[in-house]
Each structure stands twice: as structure tokens, then as C-alpha cells.
N, C-alpha and C positions, 0 to 999 in steps of 0.2 A: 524548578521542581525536579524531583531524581525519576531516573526512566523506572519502570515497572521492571520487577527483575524475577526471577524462581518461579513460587507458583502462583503470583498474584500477574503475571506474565502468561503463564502457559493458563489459567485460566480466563484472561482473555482469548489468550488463543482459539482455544475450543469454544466461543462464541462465535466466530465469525465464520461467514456463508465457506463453504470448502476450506477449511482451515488446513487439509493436506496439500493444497496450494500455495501457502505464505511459507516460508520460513524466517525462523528467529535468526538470526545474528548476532552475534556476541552481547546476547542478553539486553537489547538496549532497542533494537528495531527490527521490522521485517519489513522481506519483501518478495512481491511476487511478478510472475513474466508471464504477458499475454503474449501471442503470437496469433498475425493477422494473415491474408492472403498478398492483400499491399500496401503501401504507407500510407493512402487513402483512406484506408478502413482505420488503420494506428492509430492515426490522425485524429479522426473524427471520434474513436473511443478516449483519446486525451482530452481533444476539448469537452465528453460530456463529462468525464473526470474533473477539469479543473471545473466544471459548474458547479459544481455536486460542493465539491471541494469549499469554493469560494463561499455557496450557501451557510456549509456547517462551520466556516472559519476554522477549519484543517484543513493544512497546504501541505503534500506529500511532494518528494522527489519525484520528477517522472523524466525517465530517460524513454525517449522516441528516437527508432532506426525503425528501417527498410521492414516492413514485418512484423515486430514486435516493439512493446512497451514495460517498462519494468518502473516497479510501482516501488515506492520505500515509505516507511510510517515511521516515525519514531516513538515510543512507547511514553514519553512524557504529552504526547496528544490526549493523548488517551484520559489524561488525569487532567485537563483543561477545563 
């Protein structure tokens, strides 16, 4: 399935909860970066992530370090 691109893309965009949060990348996915107090909290906000996740059968990148979490989606999820 081809990723979402132009404005079938950015009008996704502008649905999602703080969309000045996410950014696009090279028209194909985005992503965004929390940052936590310590890994503990990171932590514990990936695993509710990947429940979440596992529930809708959309599986995002998620990179976990010290502090923060950086979330990627790929825009062909989207049209699943």
C-alpha cells in the first residue's frame, strides 16, 4: 500500500491530538519526542504505548534512552 503523501498526508496531520508535535519526514512518516524526568517514567510510557499499539494492530518505531522516547508511524498505517 503507497504511504499517504501531499495533502491527503497533512490532512491527516491536522487530526491528530497536537499535531505541532509530530513532524513529517520525507512525506512518507512522522514522528515525535517525549522527554521524561527518568527512564522509569520512558519506560513505563512505552509499555502503555506498545498496549495501545498491540490493541489497534499498529506497531510504531519506538526508540527508548535515558529521558525520552521517540515515537515514528508510517503513513501506509494509516490506510490499513
Amino acid at each position: 500500500m503507497p504511504p499517504l503523501k501531499g495533502k491527503d498526508l497533512a490532512d491527516v496531520h491536522r487530526q491528530l491530538a497536537e499535531p505541532a508535535h509530530w513532524n513529517i519526514v520525507e512525506q512518507h512518516h512522522i514522528v515525535r519526542s517525549y522527554k521524561f524526568p527518568d527512564f522509569k517514567s520512558a519506560l513505563a510510557f512505552v509499555n502503555r504505548v506498545g498496549a495501545l499499539a498491540e490493541e489497534q494492530g499498529h506497531h510504531p518505531d519506538i526508540l527508548l534512552g535515558w529521558g525520552k522516547v521517540e515515537i515514528t508511524l508510517w503513513t501506509t498505517l494509516w490506510m490499513a
